[in-house]
N, C-alpha and C positions, 0 to 999 in steps of 0.2 A: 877199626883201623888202628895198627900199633904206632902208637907217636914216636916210639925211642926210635933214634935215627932220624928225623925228620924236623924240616924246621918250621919254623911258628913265627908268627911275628903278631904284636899285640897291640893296636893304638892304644893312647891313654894309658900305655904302661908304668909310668912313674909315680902312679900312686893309686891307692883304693883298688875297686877291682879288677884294673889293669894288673896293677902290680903283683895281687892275691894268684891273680890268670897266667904270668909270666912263670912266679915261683912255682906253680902247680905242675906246670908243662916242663918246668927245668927238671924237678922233681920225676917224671915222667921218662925220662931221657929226652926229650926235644933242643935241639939247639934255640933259642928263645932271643930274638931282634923287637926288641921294645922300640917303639917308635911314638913319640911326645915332643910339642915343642923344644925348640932350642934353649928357652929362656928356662926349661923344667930342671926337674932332678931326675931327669933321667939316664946320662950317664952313672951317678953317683948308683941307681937302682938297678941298671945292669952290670953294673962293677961287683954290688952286691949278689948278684943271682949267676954271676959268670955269666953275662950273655952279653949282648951286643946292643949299643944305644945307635940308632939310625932320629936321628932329631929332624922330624918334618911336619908342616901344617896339611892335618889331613884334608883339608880343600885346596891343595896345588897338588894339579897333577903330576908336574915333575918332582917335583919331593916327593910324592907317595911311590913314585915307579924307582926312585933311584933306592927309598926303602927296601922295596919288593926285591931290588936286585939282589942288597946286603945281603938279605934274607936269604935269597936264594944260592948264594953263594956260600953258605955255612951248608947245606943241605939238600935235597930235595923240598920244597916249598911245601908244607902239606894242611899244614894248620894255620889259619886266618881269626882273630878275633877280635873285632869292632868294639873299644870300651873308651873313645876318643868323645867328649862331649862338654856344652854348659847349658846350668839351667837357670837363669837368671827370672826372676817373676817379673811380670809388667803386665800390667790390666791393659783392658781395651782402650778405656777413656778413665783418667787420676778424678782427684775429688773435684779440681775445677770443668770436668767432663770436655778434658784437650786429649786429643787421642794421641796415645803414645808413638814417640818415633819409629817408621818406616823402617828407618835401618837397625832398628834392635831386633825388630822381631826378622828381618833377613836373615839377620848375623847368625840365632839361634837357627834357622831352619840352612842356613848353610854350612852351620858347623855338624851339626846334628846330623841330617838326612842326603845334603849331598857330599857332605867330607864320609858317611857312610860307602853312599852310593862309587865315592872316587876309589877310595882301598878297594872296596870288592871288583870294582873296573879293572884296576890296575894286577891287584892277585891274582882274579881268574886269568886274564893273561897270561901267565906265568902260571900258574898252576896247570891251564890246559896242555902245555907243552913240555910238562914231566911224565917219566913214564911213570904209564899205572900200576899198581902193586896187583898181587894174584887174586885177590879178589875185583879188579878193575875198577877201583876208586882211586880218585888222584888228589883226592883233597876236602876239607870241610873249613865253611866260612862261618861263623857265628856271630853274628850282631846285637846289643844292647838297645832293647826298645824303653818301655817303662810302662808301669799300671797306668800313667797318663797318657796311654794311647787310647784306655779305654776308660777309666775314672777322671778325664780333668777336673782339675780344682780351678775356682775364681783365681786370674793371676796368670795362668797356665795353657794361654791359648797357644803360641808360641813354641811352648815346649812339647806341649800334647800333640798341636798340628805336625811337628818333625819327629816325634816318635812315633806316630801313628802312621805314618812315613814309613820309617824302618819296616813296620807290621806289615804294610799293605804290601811293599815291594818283597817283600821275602816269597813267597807263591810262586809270583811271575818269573824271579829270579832262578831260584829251585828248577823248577820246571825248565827253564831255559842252558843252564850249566848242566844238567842230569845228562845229555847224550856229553860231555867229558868225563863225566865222573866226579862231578862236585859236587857234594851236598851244602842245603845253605839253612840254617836255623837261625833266629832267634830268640832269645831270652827279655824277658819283660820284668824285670825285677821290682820290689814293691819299697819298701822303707828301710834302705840300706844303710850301714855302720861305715857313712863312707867319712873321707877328711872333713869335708863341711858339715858334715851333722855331731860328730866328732868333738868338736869344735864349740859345741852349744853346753851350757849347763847341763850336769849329769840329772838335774830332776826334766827337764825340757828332754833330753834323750830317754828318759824312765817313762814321760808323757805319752810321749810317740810311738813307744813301744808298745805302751797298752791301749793302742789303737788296735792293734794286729789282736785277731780274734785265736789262733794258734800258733808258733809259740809267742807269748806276747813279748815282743821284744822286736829290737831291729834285726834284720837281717844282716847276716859274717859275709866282708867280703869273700872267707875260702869256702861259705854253701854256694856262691856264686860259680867260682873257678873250680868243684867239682863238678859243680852242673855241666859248664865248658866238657868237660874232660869225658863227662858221659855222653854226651854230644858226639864228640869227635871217634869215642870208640863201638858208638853204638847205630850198626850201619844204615839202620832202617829208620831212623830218625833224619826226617827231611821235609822241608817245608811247611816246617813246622814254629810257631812262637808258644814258647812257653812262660808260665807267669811261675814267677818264684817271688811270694808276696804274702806267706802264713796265709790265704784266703783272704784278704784285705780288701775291702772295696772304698774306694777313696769318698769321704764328705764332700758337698762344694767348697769348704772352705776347710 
């Protein structure tokens, strides 16, 4: 599907591989509506890339559909990409064996899998209702899972139960949007060069790197945001997750 002309909109675009996914697509010719908290730098990131900052929490559905509109209002809506997320650790039960708060692990599985779940609600919507180009595709969704859908680590129930989320529903979803002409993939990314890792001592980011069995190193947010890009121009590519993780398979700890 040619993206130029067409517009895109990117949760979590105000930084890491949001923002990697934003530039790519501008790059691209896409009209590009970054959509990230209010309190983010995300106008400052769409200022940067010429595009447009729609500031909303991907778990309200009204903020995500009044997004969808911006979006659609630069363009034909064609391009969807889910990089809106937190991964905060918390065990089952701490050293005193008190089982961690109820509403931490909601929080992640509500930011994670149904702030997912809402964009691609709200998209498909709008996407089914543009016309479809000459090959009768009207759109591609791509969602962010993580090797913790299928590696969890000790720490990481939380996180792995809401990306493993993302996994499962991608099939159903796929299957379900195909009579409009939407395809839906996601990516499963392994030990990303994102802000937070970033952030660590450069021998702790050299550590991590020589986990990964080829290339040893972290993964570039822009290996991410080409992945996107051959995604969305590659038509036969559909309900599908793929891993982008050097072949990584995660320790328990």
């Amino acid at each position: 599907m040619d993206i130029s002309g067409s517009s895109a909109l990117v949760t979590g675009g105000a930084s890491g591989l949001g923002f990697a996914t934003a530039a790519a697509l501008v790059e691209a010719g896409a009209a590009v509506t970054i959509v990230d908290l209010p309190s983010s730098v995300g106008a400052a990131a769409a200022a940067k890339l010429g595009g447009v900052f729609a500031p909303a929490d991907v778990t309200d559905a009204g903020q995500v559909a009044a997004a969808v509109t911006v979006a659609g209002n630069l363009a034909p809506l064609r391009v969807v990409v889910n990089c809106a997320g937190v991964a905060p650790p918390a065990k089952v039960l701490d050293r005193e064996c008190v089982p961690s708060p109820l509403a931490d692990f909601e929080r992640v599985v509500r930011v994670n899998l149904i702030g997912t779940y809402n964009v691609i609600a709200q998209a498909s919507a709008a996407i089914a209702r543009t016309a479809p180009t000459s090959g009768g595709d009207r759109g591609v969704i791509v969602n962010t899972a993580s090797v913790a859908a299928f590696d969890g680590q000790i720490g990481q129930p939380a996180y792995s139960a809401s990306k493993g989320g993302v996994h499962a529903m991608t099939l159903p979803i796929a299957r379900e949007l195909a009579r409009y002409g939407i395809r839906v993939c996601t990516i499963a990314p392994g030990i990303m060069e994102t802000p937070m890792l970033k952030g660590l001592p450069q021998t702790a980011q050299d550590s991590l790197g020589q986990q990964v069995p080829h290339p040893p190193r972290l993964g570039r947010p822009d290996e991410y945001a080409s992945l996107v890009l051959e995604i969305v121009r590659n038509g036969y590519l559909n309900g599908e997750t793929i891993r982008l993780d050097g072949t990584i398979r995660m320790a328990p700890r």
